[in-house]
C-alpha positions as protocol buffer text, in pm:
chain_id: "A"
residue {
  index: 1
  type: UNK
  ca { x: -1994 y: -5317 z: 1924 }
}
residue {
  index: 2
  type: UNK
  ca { x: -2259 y: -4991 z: 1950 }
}
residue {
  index: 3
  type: UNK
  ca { x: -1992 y: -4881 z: 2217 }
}
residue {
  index: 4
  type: UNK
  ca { x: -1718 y: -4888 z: 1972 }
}
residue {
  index: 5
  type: UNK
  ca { x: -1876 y: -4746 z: 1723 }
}
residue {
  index: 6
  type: UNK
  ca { x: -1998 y: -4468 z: 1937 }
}
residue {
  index: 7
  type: UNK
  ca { x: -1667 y: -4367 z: 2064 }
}
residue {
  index: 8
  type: UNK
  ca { x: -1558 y: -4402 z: 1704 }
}
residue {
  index: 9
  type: UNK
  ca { x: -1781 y: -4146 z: 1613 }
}
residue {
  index: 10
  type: UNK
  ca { x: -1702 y: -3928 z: 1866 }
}
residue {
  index: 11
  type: UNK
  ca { x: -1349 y: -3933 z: 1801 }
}
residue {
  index: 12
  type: UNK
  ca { x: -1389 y: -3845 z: 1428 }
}
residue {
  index: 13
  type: UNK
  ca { x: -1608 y: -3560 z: 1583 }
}
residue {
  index: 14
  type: UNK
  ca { x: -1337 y: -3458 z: 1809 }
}
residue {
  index: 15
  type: UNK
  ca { x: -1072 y: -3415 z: 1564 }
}
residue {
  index: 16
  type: UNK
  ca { x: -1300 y: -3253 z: 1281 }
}
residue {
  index: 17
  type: UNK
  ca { x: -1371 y: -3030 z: 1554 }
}
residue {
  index: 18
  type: UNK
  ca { x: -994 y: -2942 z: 1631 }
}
residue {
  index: 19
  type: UNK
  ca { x: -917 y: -2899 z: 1214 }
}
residue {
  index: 20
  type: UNK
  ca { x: -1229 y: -2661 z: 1204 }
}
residue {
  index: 21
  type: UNK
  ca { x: -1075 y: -2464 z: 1422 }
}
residue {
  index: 22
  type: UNK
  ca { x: -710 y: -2479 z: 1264 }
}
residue {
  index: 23
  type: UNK
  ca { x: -895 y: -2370 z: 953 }
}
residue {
  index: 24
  type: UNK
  ca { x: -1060 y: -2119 z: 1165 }
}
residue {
  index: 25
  type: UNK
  ca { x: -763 y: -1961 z: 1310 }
}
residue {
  index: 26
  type: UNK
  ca { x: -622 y: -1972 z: 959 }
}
residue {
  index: 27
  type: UNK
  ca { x: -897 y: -1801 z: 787 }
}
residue {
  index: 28
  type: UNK
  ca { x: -872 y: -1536 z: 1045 }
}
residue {
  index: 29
  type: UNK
  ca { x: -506 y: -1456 z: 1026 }
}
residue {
  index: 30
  type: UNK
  ca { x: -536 y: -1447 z: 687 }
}
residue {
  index: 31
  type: UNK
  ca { x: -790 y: -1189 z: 701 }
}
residue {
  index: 32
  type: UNK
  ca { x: -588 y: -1007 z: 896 }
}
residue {
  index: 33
  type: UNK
  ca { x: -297 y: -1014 z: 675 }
}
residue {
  index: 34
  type: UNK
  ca { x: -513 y: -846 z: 428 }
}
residue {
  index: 35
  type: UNK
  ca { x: -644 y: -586 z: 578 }
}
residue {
  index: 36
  type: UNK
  ca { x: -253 y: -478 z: 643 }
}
residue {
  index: 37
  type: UNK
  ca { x: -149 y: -533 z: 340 }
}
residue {
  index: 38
  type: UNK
  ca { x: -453 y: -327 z: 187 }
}
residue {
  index: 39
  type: UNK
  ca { x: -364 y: -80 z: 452 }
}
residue {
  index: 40
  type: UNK
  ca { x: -21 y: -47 z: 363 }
}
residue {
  index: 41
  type: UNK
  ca { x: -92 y: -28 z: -7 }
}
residue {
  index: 42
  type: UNK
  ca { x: -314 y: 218 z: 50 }
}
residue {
  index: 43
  type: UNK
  ca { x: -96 y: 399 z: 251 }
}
residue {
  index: 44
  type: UNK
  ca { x: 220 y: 432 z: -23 }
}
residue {
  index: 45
  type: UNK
  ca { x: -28 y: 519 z: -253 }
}
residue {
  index: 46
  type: UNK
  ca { x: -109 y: 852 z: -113 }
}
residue {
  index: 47
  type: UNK
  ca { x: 244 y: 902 z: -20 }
}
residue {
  index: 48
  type: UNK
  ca { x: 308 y: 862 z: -371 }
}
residue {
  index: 49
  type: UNK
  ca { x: 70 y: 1109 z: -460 }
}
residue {
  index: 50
  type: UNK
  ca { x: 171 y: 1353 z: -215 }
}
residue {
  index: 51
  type: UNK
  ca { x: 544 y: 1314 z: -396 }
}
residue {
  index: 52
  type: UNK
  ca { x: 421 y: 1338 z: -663 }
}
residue {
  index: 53
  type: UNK
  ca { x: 247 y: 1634 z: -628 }
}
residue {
  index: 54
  type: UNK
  ca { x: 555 y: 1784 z: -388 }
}
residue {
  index: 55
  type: UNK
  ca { x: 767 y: 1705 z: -723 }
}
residue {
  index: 56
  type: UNK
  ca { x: 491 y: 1854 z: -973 }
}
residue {
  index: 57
  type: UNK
  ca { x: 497 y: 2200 z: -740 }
}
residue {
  index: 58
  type: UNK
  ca { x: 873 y: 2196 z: -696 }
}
residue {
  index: 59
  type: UNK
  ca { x: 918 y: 2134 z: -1099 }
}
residue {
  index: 60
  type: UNK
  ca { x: 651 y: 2459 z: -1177 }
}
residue {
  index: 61
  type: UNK
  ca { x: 836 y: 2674 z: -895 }
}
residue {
  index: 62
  type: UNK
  ca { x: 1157 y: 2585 z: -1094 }
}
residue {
  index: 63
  type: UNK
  ca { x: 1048 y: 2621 z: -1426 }
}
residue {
  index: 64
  type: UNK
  ca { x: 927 y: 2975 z: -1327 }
}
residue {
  index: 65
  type: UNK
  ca { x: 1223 y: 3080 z: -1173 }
}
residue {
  index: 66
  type: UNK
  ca { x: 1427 y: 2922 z: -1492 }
}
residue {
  index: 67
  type: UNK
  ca { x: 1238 y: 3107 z: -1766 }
}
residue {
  index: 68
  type: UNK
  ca { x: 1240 y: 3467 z: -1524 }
}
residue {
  index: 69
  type: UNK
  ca { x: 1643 y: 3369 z: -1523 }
}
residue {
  index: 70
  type: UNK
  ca { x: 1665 y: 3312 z: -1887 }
}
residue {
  index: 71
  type: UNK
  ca { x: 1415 y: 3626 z: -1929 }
}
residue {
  index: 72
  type: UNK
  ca { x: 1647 y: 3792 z: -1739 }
}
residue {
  index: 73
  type: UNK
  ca { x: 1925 y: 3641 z: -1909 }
}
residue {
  index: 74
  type: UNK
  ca { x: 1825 y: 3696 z: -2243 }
}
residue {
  index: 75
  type: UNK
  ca { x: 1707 y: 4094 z: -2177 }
}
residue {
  index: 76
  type: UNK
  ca { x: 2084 y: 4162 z: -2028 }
}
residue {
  index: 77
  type: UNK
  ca { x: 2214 y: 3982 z: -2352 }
}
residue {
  index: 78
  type: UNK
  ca { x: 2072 y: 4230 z: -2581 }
}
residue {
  index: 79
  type: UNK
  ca { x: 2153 y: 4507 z: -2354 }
}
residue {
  index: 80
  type: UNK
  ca { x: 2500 y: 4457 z: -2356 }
}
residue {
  index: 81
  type: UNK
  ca { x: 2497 y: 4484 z: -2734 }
}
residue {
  index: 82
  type: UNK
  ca { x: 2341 y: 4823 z: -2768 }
}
């Protein structure tokens, strides 16, 4: 009966063993997943800042060249008049 009991025990030990380390392996891929995901966040973040910044710089570069163009535009309209 002890013997029975004993292997009993061992088998329950065996098998909570084995789901530890299912839960183990799980944890741990899981981790992983989240670093990558944090990575990759991280990662289109700062290529949306650098757009956004590329856009900001191309918008100033364009709004300069528009208001020198209507400048320009604007000082050939009254000289054309005169």
């Amino acid at each position: 009966m002890e013997e029975e009991e004993i292997d009993a025990a061992e088998m329950i030990e065996e098998a909570e063993s084995l789901e530890q380390k299912v839960y183990k392996q799980k944890v741990e891929t899981l981790w992983k997943r989240k670093l990558e995901l944090e990575t990759s966040r991280s990662n289109k973040r700062q290529r949306g800042k650098e757009t956004d910044r590329q856009e900001s710089n191309s918008e100033e570069s364009t709004s300069d060249s528009e208001s020198d163009s209507d400048e320009n535009f604007a000082v050939d309209w009254r000289a054309q008049h005169l």
